[in-house]
C-alpha positions in Angstrom: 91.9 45.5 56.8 95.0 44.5 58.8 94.7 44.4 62.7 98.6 45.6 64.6 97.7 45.3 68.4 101.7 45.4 68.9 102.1 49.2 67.5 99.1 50.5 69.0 100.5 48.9 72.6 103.9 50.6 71.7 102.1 53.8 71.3 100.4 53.7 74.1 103.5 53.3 76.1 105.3 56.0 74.6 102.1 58.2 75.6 102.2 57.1 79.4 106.1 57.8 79.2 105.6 60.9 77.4 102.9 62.1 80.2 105.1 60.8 82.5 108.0 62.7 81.8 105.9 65.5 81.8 104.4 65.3 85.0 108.2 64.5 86.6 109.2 68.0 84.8 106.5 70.0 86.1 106.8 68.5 89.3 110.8 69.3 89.2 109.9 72.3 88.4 107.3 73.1 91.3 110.1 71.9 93.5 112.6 74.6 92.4 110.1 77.1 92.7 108.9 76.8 96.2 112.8 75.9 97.2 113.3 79.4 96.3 109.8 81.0 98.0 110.2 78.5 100.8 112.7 80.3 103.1 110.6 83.6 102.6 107.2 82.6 103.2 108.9 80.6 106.7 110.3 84.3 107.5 107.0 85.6 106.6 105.0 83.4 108.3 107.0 83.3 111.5 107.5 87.0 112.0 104.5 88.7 110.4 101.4 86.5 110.1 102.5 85.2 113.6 102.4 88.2 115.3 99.0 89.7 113.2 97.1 86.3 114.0 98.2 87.1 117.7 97.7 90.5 118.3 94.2 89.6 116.7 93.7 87.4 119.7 95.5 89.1 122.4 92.1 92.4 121.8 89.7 90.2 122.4 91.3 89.6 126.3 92.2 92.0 129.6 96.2 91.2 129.6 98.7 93.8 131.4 101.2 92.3 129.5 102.7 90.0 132.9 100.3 88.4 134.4 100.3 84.8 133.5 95.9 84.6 133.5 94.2 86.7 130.9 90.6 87.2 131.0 88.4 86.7 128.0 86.2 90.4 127.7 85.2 90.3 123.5 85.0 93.1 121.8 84.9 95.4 124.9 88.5 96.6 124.1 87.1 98.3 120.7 84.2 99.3 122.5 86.3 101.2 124.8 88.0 102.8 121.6 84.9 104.4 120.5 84.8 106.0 123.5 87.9 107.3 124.2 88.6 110.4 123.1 92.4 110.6 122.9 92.3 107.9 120.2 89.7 109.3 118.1 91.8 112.4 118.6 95.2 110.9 117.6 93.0 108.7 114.4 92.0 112.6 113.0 95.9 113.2 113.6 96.5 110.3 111.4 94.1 111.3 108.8 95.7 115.5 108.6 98.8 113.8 108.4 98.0 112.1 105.0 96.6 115.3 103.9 99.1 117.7 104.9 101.6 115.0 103.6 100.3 114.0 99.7 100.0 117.9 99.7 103.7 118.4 100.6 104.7 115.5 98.7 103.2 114.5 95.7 103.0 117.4 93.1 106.0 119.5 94.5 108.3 116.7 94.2 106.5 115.8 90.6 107.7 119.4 89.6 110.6 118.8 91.6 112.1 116.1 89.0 110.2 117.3 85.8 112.7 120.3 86.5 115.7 118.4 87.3 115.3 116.2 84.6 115.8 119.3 82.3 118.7 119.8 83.9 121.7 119.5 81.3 124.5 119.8 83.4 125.1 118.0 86.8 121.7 116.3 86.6 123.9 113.7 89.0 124.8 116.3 91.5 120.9 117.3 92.0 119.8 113.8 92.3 122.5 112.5 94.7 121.7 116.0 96.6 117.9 115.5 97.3 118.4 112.0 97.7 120.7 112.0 100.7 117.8 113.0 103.5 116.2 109.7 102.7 119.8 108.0 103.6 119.3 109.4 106.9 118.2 107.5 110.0 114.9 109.1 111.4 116.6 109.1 114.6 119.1 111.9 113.4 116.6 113.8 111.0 114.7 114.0 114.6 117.0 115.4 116.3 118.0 117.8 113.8 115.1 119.5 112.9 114.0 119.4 116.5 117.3 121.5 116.7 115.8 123.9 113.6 112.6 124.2 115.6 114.4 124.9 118.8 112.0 128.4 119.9 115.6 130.3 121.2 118.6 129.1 119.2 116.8 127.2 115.8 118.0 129.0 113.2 114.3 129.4 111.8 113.3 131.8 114.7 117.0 133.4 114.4 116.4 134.4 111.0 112.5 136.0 111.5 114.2 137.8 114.6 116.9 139.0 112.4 114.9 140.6 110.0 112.7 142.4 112.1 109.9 139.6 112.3 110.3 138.5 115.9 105.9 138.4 116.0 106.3 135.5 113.4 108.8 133.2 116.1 107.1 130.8 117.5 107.4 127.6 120.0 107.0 125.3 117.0 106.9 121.9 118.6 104.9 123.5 121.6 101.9 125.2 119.8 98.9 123.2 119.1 98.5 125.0 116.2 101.8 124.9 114.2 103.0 121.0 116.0 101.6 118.6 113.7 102.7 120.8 110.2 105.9 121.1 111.7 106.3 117.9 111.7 104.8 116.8 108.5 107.6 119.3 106.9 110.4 117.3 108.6 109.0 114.6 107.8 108.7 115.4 104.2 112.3 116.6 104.5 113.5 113.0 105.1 111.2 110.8 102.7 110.9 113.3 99.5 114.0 112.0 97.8 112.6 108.6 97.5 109.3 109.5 95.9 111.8 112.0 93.7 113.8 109.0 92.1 110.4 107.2 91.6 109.4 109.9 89.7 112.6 110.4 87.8 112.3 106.5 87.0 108.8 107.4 85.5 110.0 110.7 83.3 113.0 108.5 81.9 109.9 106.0 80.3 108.0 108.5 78.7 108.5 108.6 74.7 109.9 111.8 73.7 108.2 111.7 70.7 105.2 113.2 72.5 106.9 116.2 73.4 107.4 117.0 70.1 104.8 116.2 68.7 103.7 119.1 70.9 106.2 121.8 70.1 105.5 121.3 66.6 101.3 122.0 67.8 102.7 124.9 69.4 101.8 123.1 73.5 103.7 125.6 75.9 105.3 124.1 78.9 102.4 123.9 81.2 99.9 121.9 78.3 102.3 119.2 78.1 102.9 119.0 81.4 99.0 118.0 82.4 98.5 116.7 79.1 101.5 114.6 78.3 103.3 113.5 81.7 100.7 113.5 84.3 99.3 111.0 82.2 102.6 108.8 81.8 103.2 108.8 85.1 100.0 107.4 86.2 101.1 104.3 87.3 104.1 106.3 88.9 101.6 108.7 90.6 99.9 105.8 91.9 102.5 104.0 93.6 103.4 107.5 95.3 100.2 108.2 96.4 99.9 104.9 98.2 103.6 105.1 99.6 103.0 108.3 101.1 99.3 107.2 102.5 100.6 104.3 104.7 103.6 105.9 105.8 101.3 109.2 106.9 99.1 106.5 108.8 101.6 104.4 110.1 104.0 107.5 111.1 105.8 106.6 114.4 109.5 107.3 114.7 109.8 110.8 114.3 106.9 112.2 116.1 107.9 110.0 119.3 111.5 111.5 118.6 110.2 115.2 118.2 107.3 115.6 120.1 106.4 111.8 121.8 102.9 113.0 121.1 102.7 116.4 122.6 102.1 119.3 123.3 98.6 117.8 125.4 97.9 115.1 122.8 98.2 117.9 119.9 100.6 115.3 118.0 99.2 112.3 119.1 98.8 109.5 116.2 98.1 105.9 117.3 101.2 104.5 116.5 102.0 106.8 119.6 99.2 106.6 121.7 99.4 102.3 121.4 102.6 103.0 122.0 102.1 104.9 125.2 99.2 102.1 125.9 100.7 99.0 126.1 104.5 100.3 127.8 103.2 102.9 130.0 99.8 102.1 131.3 100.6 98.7 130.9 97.2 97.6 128.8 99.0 95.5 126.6 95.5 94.1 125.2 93.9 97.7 124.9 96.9 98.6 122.9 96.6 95.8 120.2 93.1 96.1 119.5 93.8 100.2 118.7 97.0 98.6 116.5 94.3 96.0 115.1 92.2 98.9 113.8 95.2 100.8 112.5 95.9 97.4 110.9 92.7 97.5 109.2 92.5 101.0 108.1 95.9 100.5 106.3 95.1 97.4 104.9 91.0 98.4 103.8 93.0 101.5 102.3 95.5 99.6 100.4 93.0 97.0 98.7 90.5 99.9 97.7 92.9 101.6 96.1 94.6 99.1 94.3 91.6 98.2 93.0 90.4 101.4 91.7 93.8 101.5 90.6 92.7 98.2 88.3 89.6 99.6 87.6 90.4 102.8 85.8 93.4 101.3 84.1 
């Protein structure tokens, strides 16, 4: 039995160099990583966790916003939120919004692009057309359609009064009754074509095979639509559903543009009324903790449905 403490020592320093080299690579490697996630999460961190972790703080103190003392109070702020009636008011605005709007949105502009992606001629035409409201800054779909809802010259009470339905005109962004759907329409007006190309995206993924696999079981059109691509667009579907959700409950810029909140509150959200809080009553603290539990709503919403998302997949 021969004894070679020289080539096990050689081996044993081309391990460490081996292990070495491998550590250098993955720590190389780490390095280009965060170089490229660095600048981001700095961007991140300065302008959105900043400002979260602050407004956090800021409902927990009496603060107009100027004055350089603020005075600790707790959780009276979100006390007083319990209590007031305008924001419970506007929070039930919020929560019709999302139902009027995944009503409005979701399966009309599904059978919005199932039918356009039948189309066989200028399929570009009818996808560049829909499209173009979402190009739009809300600022001008605001103005227009507060033009279209205009109770003398909007061309919507024009054309009842034309044919003989003058009873049906109404003051559309002055009713309590008809103020928040009107502006759930316009609002569906502007963001539709986006959820429409999401879906289109989705349609062009599904295996035609399936279809005819159908035709040949003699499926008509309204079988393979709930049995074929309501089920390949799940994922799709989900990632709508969830778009249209947070923007019904964080919904700002067109009802202040339309309606700042009224007629009385009637279109109140509490984008609006925090709005209205913090600049024009100057309760800059009572304001945050109403946007803290807007914050939370969004954000509880978002996890729970991502993961019943994960679940049922």
């Amino acid at each position: 039995m021969s004894y070679s403490p020289p080539v096990l020592e050689m081996d044993n320093k081309k391990g460490v160099a081996f292990v070495t080299s491998k550590s250098k690579m993955k720590m190389k490697k780490a390095m280009t990583i965060a170089s490229f996630l660095l600048p981001g999460l700095i961007l991140y961190a300065v302008f959105m966790l900043y400002p979260m972790i602050d407004a956090f703080r800021y409902s927990f103190f009496n603060w107009d916003g100027a004055s350089p003392t603020m005075n600790y109070v707790g959780l009276e702020n979100y006390a007083q939120l319990t209590k007031d009636d305008i924001f419970l008011r506007s929070l039930g605005h919020n929560l019709l919004w999302v139902v009027l709007s995944l009503a409005l949105m979701v399966v009309p502009t599904l059978v919005l692009a199932v039918l356009i992606s039948r189309v066989k001629k200028g399929k570009m035409f009818f996808r560049a057309g829909f499209y173009l409201p979402s190009v739009l800054s809300l600022a001008v779909v605001g103005v227009l359609w507060s033009k279209i809802y205009d109770p003398m010259m909007g061309p919507i009470n024009v054309f009842l009064k034309a044919i003989g339905l003058e009873s049906l005109a109404k003051n559309w962004l002055g009713e309590p009754l008809f103020v928040i759907p009107a502006l759930v329409i316009a609002s569906t007006w502007a963001f539709y074509g986006l959820y429409l190309i999401l879906f289109l995206a989705g349609l062009q993924s599904i295996d035609y095979s399936l279809y005819e696999a159908a035709d040949i079981d003699g499926a008509g059109p309204l079988s393979k639509f709930w049995n074929i691509t309501i089920p390949s667009l799940r994922n799709t579907l989900n990632v709508v559903i969830s778009m249209v959700i947070i923007h019904a409950l964080k919904g700002f810029a067109l009802i202040w543009i339309m309606t700042q909140g009224g007629p009385f509150y009637m279109s109140e959200v509490v984008s609006t009324y925090v709005y209205k809080a913090a600049f024009s009553m100057n309760k800059v603290s009572y304001a945050t903790a109403g946007s803290v539990v807007l914050g939370i709503i969004v954000i509880g919403f978002t996890i729970g449905f991502n993961y019943y998302r994960e679940r049922t997949d």
